[in-house]
N, C-alpha and C positions, 0 to 999 in steps of 0.2 A: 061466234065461237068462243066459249070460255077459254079463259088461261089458269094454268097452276104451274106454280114453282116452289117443288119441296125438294132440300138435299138431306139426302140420307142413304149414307155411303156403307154398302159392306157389301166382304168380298167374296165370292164364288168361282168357281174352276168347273166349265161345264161345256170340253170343245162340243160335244154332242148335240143335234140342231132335231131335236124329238121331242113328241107330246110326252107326258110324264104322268103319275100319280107318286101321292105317297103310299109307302108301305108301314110295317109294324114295326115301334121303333125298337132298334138295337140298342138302345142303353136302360139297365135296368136301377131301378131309385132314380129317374130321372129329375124329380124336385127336392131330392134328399132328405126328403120327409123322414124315411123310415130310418128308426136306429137303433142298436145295438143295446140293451137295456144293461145293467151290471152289477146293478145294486137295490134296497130294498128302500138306501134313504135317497138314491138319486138314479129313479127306471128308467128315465127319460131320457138323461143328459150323465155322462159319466166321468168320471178321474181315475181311471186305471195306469196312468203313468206319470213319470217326472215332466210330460210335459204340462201337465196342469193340478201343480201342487196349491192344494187348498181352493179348487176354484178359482185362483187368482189370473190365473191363465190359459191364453186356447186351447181347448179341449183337441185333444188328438182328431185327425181327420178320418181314421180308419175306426171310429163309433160310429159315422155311415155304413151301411151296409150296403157292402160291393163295393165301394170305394174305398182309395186308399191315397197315402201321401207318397208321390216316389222321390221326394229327395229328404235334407234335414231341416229344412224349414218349414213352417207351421203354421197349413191352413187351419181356417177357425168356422166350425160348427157354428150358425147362430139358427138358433130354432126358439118358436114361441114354448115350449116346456122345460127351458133353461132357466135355471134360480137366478138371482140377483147376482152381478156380481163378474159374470161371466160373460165372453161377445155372442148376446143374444139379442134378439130382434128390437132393443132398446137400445142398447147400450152407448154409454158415452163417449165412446172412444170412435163410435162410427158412424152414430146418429139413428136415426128412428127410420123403419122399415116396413115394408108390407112385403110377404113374401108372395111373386105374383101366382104362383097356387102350393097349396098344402099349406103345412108350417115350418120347415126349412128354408135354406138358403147357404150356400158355402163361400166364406171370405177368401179370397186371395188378394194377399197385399205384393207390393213390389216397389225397391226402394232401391241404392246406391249401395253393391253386394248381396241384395237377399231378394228373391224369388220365389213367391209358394206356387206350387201344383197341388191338382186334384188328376186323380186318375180313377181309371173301371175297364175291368173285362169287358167286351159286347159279348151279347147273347148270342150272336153267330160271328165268324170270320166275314170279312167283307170277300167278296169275289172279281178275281181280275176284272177287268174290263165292262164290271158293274158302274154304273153313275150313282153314287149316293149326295140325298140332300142333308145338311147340318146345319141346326142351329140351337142356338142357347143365349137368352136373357142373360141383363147383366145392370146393372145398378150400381156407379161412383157411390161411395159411401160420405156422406155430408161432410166429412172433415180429412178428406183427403186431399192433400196440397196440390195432386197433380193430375190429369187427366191424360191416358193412355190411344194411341191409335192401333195397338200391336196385340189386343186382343185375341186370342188363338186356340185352335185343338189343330192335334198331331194326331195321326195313329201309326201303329206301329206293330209290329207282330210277334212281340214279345215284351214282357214285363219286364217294367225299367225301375229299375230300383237305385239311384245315385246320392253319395256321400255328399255332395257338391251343396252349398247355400244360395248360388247364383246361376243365373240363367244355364236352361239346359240349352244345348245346340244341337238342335233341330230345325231343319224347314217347315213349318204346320203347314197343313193342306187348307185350312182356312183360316182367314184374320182379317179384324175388319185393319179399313182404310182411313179412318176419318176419328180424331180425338173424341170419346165418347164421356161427357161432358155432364147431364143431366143428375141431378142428386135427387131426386122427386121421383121418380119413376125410371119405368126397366125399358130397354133398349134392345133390341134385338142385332145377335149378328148371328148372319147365315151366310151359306154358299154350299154350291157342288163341286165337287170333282170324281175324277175317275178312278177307281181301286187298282194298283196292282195284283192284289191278291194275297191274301193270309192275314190283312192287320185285322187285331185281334184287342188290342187295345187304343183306349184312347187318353190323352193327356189334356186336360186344359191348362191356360195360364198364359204367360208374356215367356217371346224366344228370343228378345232383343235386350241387348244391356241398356241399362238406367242411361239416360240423356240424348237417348237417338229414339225414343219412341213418346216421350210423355213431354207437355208442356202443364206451366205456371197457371193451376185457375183459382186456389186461396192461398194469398199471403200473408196473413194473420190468424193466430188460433186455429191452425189445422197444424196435422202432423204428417211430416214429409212425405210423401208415399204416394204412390198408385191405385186404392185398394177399393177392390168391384166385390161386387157378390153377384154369385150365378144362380141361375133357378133354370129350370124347365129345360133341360140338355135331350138332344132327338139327334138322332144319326138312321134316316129312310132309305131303301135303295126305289131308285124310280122306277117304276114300270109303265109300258107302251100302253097310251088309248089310242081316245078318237076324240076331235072332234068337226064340225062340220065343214067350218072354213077354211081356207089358209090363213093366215095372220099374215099382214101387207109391210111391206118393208117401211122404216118412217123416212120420211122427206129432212133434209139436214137442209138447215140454213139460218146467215145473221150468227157466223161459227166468229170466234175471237181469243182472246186468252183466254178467258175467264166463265167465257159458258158457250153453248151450244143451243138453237134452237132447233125443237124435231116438231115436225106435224105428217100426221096420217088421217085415213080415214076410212072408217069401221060400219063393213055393212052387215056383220054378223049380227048372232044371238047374244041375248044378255050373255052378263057376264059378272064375272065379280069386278076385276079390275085387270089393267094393262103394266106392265113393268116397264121398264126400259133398262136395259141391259151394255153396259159398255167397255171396252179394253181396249191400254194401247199398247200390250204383245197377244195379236190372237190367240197363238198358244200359249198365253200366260194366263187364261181362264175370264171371264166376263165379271163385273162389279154388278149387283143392284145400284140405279142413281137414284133412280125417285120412282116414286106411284101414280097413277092417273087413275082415279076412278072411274066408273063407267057410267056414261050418261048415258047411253041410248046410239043407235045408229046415227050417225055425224064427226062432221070432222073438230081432231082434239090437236093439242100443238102444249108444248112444255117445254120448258126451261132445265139443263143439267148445265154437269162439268163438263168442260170440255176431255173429249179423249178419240181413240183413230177411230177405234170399228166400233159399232151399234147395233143391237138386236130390240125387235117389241115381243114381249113375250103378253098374253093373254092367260090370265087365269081364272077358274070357273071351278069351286070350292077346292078339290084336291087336283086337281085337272091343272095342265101347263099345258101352251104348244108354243113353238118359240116361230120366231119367221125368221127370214133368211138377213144374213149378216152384209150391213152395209160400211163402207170405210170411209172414213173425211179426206179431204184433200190435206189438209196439214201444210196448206199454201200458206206462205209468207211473204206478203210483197214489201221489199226493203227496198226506199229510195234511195239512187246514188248514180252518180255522172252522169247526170239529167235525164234518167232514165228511172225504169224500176224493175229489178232484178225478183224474179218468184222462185223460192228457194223453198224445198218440199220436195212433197210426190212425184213417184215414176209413173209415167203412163202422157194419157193424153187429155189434155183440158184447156177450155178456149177462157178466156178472159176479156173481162170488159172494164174501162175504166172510166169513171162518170166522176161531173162536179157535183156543188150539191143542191145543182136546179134541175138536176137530172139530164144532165146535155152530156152526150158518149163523146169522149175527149180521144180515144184510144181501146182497140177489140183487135185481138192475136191468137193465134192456138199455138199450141203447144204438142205438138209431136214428137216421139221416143222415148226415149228412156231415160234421157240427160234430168239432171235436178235442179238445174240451174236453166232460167226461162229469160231473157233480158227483152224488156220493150224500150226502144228508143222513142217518146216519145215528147219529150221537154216540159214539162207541167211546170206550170207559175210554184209559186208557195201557196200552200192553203189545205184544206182538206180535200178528200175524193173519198170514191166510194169505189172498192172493188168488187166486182160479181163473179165469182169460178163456177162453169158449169162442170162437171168433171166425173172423165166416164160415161159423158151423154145422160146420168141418172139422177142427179139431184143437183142444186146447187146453192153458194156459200155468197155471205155477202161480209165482207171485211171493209176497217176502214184505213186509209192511207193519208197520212201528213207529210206532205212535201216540204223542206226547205231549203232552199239555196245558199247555198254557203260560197258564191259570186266566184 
């Protein structure tokens, strides 16, 4: 059985437990390619206002076409048919680029008071109780001091237009989770969630103030700031397939602070690849953790973060079908008055407790509701190994250090 351990964390909102496709995406310019031409010495790239006198500064962000700026700070155009001079796909100020298609690409910086957005109409309103999928590339700019996890789009059902330099306050319906770090290439964040109904617009950009979302990754020769560049923005609503199997729930176990391991096994059709899907507020919507690619009928087993509830979702080009959502124990065995107290989950789960020659030292269940589990059963000092089976449906393997404190 091969192993893989990849983390690559972004976030999704998707209670809905359905096969899916995508549809035609709602965002129009979505590489920013096209622009607004304005002049005869400069078609491309243009200076129609004081915010970029002489070329010396960012080009207004409403010479994209369909898009616009909604507050007064000042995303920056960077496209390959920008003169010298100006934040285009060279420039010094942000480092050297590849735009991942077309020739666009739009900067949003963010710093200590200043905030840039990008915003657009969709092509349609979204529809209550639709699930749409979102996602949009993003690329740290080489001389950016700081690296952001609060990545975002908002939608909203009316054009926002605000006087404000600093963060708007909003909840986005997606952002990723994890400091997105990488100056060399684009990064993808996506997720789903559920429409109320009428958003019509969408906003990208950071919804958290400066020092609760970005950490320290250059601290020399870089200038203070946040600042990503987006390309390829897609807002799909999913529609119902088919496909043959069900998709099997994965097996949790060897769960700890710091990661989780899942194994299943897949006796379907090819496929492209398998997700694993994770949250710890069900209703707080699902994370992508990592990918498993598809080897063939056989059993697979992966390394994540740890988190409560888990789904494997299967995908097969535009095709999704998700399997049925399983929950961790969230057991913690704390040693204390020569016992060990398991403090966690409601419900019912047996327990085993082993040295580490594998000799069962101490096995209890756990019945009702209570969250607090106490085994009386005197353990030397040393390591152990706890086992939770829980729910009867899978089970965890933690480790416990006893010590005596006489």
């Amino acid at each position: 059985m091969k192993r893989l351990s990849i983390y690559l964390f972004v976030i999704g909102c998707t209670p809905s437990f359905f096969l899916t496709a995508l549809g035609q995406n709602l965002v129009p310019n979505p590489g920013f390619d096209v622009i607004k031409p304005c002049s005869t010495s400069a078609p491309c790239f243009c200076n129609p206002s004081a915010h970029c006198p002489g070329f010396g500064n960012p080009c207004p962000a409403d010479r994209i076409t369909h898009w616009y700026n909604p507050t007064r700070a000042s995303p920056d155009i960077r496209h390959a048919c920008a003169p010298s001079g100006v934040p285009n796909l060279n420039h010094f100020l942000f480092g050297a680029l590849t735009p991942r298609s077309g020739g666009g690409v739009m900067g949003l910086r963010t710093y200590n008071g200043w905030v840039e957005y990008i915003a657009v109409k969709l092509t349609a309103p979204l529809v209550a109780g639709t699930v749409y999928d979102v996602s949009f590339w993003v690329w740290r700019s080489a001389y950016s001091s700081h690296a952001s996890n609060a990545l975002a789009a908002y939608f909203h059902p009316d054009t926002i237009h605000s006087t404000t330099f600093v963060h708007l306050n909003f909840v986005p319906q997606i952002k990723s989770t994890t400091h997105i770090i990488p100056s060399d290439q684009w990064t993808q964040v996506s997720g789903s969630f559920t429409a109320t109904g009428g958003e019509k617009f969408m906003i990208l950009g950071i919804f958290e103030p400066w020092g609760t979302h970005n950490v320290l990754v250059c601290s020399s020769g870089c200038a203070t700031a946040a600042d990503y560049n987006y390309d390829d923005v897609s807002v799909t609503e999913q529609k119902p397939l088919a496909l043959p199997i069900a998709v099997p729930a994965p097996v949790l176990f060897d769960e700890s602070d710091d990661r989780t391991r899942l194994s299943w096994i897949w006796t379907g059709p090819e496929i492209d690849r398998f997700e694993i899907q994770g949250a710890d507020v069900l209703n707080g919507g699902f994370s992508t953790l990592t990918f498993e690619p598809w080897r063939g009928p056989e059993s697979y087993e992966v390394v994540v973060a740890p988190m409560r509830y888990y789904r494997l979702v299967a995908r097969n080009g535009q095709e999704a079908k998700f399997g049925p959502v399983v929950e961790t124990s969230r057991v913690r065995p704390v040693w204390m008055n020569n016992g060990v107290k398991f403090v966690g989950a409601d419900g019912k789960y047996t327990a085993t407790i082993s040295d580490l020659k594998g000799n069962k030292v101490w096995k209890g269940e756990k019945n009702g509701d209570e969250t607090l589990f106490y085994a009386d059963c005197g353990l030397s000092e040393g390591l152990y190994f706890v086992e939770l089976v829980f729910q009867g449906r899978f089970w965890h393997r933690k480790t416990l250090f006893v010590r005596n404190e006489g």
